[in-house]
Structures are given as structure tokens and as C-alpha cells.
N, C-alpha and C positions, 0 to 999 in steps of 0.2 A: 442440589449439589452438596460437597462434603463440606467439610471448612476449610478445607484445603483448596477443595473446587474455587471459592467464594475469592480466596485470597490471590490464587493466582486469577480467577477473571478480573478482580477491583485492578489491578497493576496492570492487568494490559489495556483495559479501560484507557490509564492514563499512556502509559509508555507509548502505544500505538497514537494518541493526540499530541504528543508534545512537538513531534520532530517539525511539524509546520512552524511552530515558533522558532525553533532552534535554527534551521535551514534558512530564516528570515533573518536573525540576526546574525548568522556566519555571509551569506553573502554581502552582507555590508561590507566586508572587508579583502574578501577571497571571492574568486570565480569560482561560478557554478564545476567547473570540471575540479578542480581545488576541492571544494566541499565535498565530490564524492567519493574521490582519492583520499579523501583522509580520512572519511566514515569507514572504507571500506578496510583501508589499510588495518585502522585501530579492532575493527571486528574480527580480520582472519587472524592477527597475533593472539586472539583467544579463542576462536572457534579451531581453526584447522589444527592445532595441537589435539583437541578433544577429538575432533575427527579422524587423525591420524590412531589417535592409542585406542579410539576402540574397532580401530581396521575399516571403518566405513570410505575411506575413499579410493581403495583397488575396485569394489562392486561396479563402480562408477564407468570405469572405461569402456568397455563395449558399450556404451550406451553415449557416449560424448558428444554427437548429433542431436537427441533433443536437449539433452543438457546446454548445450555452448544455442540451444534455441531459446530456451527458456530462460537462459543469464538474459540475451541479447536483450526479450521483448518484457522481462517480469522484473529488470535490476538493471543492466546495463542503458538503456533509452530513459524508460521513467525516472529513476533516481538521479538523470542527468536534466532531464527537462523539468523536475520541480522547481528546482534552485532557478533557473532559467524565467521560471512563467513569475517565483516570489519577488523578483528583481523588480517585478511592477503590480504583480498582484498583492491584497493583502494577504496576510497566512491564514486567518480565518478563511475568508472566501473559497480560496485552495481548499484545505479541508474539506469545506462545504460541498464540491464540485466534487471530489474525488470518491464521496460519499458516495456518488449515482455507479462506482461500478458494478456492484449487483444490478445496476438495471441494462447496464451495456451487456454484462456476463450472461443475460438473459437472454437477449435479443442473439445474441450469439449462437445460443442453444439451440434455439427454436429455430436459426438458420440452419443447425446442420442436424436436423431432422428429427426437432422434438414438436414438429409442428401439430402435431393434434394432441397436445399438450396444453395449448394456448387456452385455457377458458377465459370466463368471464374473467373471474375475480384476478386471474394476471393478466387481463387486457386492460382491465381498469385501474391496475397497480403500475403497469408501464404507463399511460397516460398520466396519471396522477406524480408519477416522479418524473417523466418527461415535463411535465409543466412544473413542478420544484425547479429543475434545473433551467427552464425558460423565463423565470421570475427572477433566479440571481443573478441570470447573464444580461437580462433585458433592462434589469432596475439596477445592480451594481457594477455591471460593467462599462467603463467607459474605453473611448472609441481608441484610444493608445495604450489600452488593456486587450484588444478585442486576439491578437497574436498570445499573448500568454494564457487566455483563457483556450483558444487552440490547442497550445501546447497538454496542458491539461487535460485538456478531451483523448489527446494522445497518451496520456500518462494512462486516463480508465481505461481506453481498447486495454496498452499494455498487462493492466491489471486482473483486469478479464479473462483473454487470451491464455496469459502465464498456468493458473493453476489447471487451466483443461489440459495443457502439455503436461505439466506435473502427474496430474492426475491418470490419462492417460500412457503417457511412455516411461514416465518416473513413481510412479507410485508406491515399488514395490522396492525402494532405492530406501538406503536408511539417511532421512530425513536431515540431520545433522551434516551429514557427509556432502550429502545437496547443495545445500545452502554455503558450505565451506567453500567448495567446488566452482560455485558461481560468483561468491565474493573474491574468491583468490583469482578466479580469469578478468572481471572485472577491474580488479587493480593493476596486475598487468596490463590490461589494455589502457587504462588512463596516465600510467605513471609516465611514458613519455609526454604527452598535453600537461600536465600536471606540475612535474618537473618545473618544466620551461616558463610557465606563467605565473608561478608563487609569485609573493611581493616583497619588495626590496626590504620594510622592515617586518620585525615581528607583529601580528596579529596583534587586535587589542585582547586583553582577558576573557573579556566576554566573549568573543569571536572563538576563542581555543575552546574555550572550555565546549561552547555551543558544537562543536565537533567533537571532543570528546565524548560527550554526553551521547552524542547523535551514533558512534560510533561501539560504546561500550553499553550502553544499557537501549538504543531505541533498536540496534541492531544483534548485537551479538547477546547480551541478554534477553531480548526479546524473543527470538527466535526459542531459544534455550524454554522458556520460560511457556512460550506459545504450545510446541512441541508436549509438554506439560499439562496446559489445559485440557489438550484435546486425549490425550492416552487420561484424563481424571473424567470429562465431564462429555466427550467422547466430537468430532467435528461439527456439526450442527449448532448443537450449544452455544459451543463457542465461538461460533461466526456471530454471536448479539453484540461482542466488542465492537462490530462494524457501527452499529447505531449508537453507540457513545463514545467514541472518537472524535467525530464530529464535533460535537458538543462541547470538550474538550479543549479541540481548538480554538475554537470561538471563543469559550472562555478564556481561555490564556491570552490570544491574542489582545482581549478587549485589557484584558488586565496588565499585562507589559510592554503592548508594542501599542495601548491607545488608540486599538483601532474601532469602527461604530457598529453598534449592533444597531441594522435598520430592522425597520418593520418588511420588506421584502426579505432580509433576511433570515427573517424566524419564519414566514411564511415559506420562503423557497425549504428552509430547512425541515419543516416537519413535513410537507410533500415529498420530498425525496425519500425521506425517512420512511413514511407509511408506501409510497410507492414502490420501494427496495421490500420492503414486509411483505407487502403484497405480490409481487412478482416472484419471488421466491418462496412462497409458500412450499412445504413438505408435498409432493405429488403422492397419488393413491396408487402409481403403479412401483411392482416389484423394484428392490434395488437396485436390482442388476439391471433393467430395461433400458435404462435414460442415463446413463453413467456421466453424460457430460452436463446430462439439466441438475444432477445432485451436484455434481462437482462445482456451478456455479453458485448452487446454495451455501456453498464453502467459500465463499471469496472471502478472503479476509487480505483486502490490500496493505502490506507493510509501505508504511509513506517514509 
């Protein structure tokens, strides 16, 4: 990669891990539909301006069926149920769990007809991150967690699902304008819930800011920035941010919110990690053949 390349992966590294922290200490204070209404608001007052002056959101209209599909199951649902499952989950863990969407984005694929694609070595990468993920939920989940870790599992389909729509019916949509498109319907749709359930006083500092942050740099700079990596260092690449995100959180979490790095959880976590490697591996046939097994090879879920 250039150095340019290096600099924008180091920053989504981090951007892409922080928002579990930040989501954990904004619900302390605000409801999960709160936290996403204000993420989303603070994101379109600087993406949809950009989007508007460089004309990318007329392309959009004939096309407002997958689009208003792809808000619903890739931004609208997930982004509601994170805050939801962090209310009882830790934000490490989160992370951790969300890490396996490449291996859900897989199993997806090979359901809709990349099945003699299945070899060895991605039979033995979905086993190996299917048991990651049965290590963290069997060893750190406990039984009044076991609904939030649910949620979760709903948040990876989501994440999964999302970029094969993308990929598929949106692909050929200028990127920016997308994303504008789906933030700006999503906050209409919460601003009523939203509204109504603010709290009587202001926010602590730390609560605003955690939305702020969540808001301008994990989303709308992100994006920006993501968009970036992949026209430098080209999409594949840059899906390896998926395996140090993770990482990321856990780290963060252990260091501000005092949460415990176990031994099932390094263990859960390098399983997923090598199991997501492995199932995703580059396949040997043409690009064009399996449009939606490469397209999983791209998951890069924004948290």
C-alpha cells in the first residue's frame, strides 16, 4: 500500500472499534432509539450537503426499493439493536460477536448458490469461527444476557444481508449519496420515538460528547474516509480493518469501561478471527461468477 493507503487503513482500524465504547457510555444516559437519532442526525448535517453539491442523490430515485431495503436491514434494525443488546452486554463482547459477520455473510452465499464453492479450507474456517463464537457465548454469556446476545446475532444477519443488496441492486449508485440517502430516512423515521423519549435533563458530558463523536467521525467521517481506502488500496484490502476492530474494542473497553479480558475471550476471539480468514478466502473462479460470495468477502460492518 502507498502511504497514503497505510494512513487511511491505521484510522479505520481505529474509527471502525471505538463506536462499542462510545454507544456503551451514551446509553447510560439516553435510550438506545436516542443514541441513534442523534448519531444519525449529527452524520446527514455533513454528509447530505456533500451529497447534494456533487448531484449524487437524484441517481438515487428509481432505485428507492432496494435502497429504503438496505437502510431497513444494514442501518435502520442494527444500529437500533446495538445500543439495546450494550444495555446489558459489555462493549468488548459486542465487538467480539459482530466480528463473526463474515462468517454469517458466508453461509449466506453458499445458500444462494455458491455451493460448490464450499471446500475444504472454508468448511474448516466456518467450523473454527462457528466454535469462536460458541466459546464467547457459552463462557461469557450469562443467562440475563442470553436476549442481547440474540439481538446481536441479528445485528450480523443484518450486516451480512446489507452489502449483498448494496452490492447487488446499488452498486453502480455513487457511494456517498447512498449512505446520505439511508442516514437521512433513518432519522426521519426515528425522530418521532426520539422526540418523545429524550430526558428531562441535559446529558452528562461524557454522554454528548459519546454521540458526537459516534456521530461525526465513527459515521460520517468514516464513511468519507472508508470510501477512500478502497478507490487507494482497492475493496478486498481493505475489508482486513474487519480483523482489527475487534481488537480495538476490547482494548478500549478493558481500558475505560474496566471490563475483563478472559481467557475464553482471547480464545473465542482468535477463532472467529482465523475462521472469518478462512471462509473468506479469495475463490479461484472469475469475478464475475460468484458476485455475491466476493461481495461477502467485502463485509466490512460499520458498528
Amino acid at each position: 500500500m502507498s502511504r497514503r493507503g497505510w494512513v487511511l487503513f491505521s484510522a479505520m482500524c481505529v474509527i471502525w472499534g471505538i463506536p462499542y465504547l462510545l454507544i456503551k457510555v451514551a446509553v447510560s444516559d439516553l435510550s438506545p432509539v436516542d443514541v441513534v437519532f442523534g448519531r444519525c442526525l449529527v452524520a446527514v448535517v455533513l454528509l447530505l450537503p456533500v451529497a447534494a453539491v456533487r448531484g449524487e442523490l437524484r441517481p438515487l430515485l428509481p432505485h428507492w426499493k432496494p435502497l429504503l431495503a438496505y437502510t431497513i436491514i444494514e442501518v435502520a434494525i442494527p444500529w437500533l439493536l446495538l445500543p439495546i443488546a450494550e444495555q446489558k452486554l459489555p462493549s468488548s463482547l459486542t465487538g467480539l460477536l459482530v466480528a463473526a459477520v463474515p462468517l454469517v455473510g458466508t453461509l449466506l452465499a453458499f445458500a444462494r448458490g455458491a455451493t460448490h464453492e464450499l471446500g475444504l479450507t472454508r468448511i474448516a474456517g466456518l467450523v473454527v469461527g462457528l466454535l469462536g463464537v460458541g466459546a464467547l457465548v457459552g463462557l461469557d454469556v450469562h443467562g440475563a444476557q442470553l436476549g442481547s446476545t440474540l439481538a446481536v446475532g441479528v445485528v450480523a444477519i443484518g450486516y451480512a444481508v446489507g452489502p449483498l443488496i448494496l452490492s447487488r441492486y446499488l452498486g453502480d449508485l455513487p457511494p456517498v449519496g447512498v449512505v446520505a440517502a439511508s442516514l437521512t430516512l433513518v432519522t426521519i423515521a426515528y425522530a418521532p420515538f426520539a422526540l418523545t423519549s429524550l430526558p428531562h435533563a441535559w446529558p452528562r458530558s461524557e454522554v454528548t460528547w459519546s454521540v458526537l463523536v459516534l456521530g461525526v467521525v465513527c459515521t460520517a467521517a468514516a464513511f468519507l474516509l472508508f470510501f477512500a481506502l478502497i478507490a487507494d488500496v482497492g475493496p478486498v484490502l481493505a475489508t482486513v480493518i474487519t480483523y482489527v476492530n475487534p481488537a480495538v474494542a476490547v482494548l478500549l473497553g478493558a481500558l475505560f469501561l474496566h471490563e475483563h479480558i478472559t481467557a475464553s475471550t482471547l480464545i473465542g476471539f482468535a477463532l472467529i478471527l482465523a475462521g472469518s480468514f478462512l471462509a473468506t478466502r479469495p475463490s479461484r473462479l472469475a469475478p464475475d461468477e460468484h458476485p455475491e460470495l466476493l461481495a461477502t468477502a467485502a463485509v466490512v460492518p460499520e458498528p
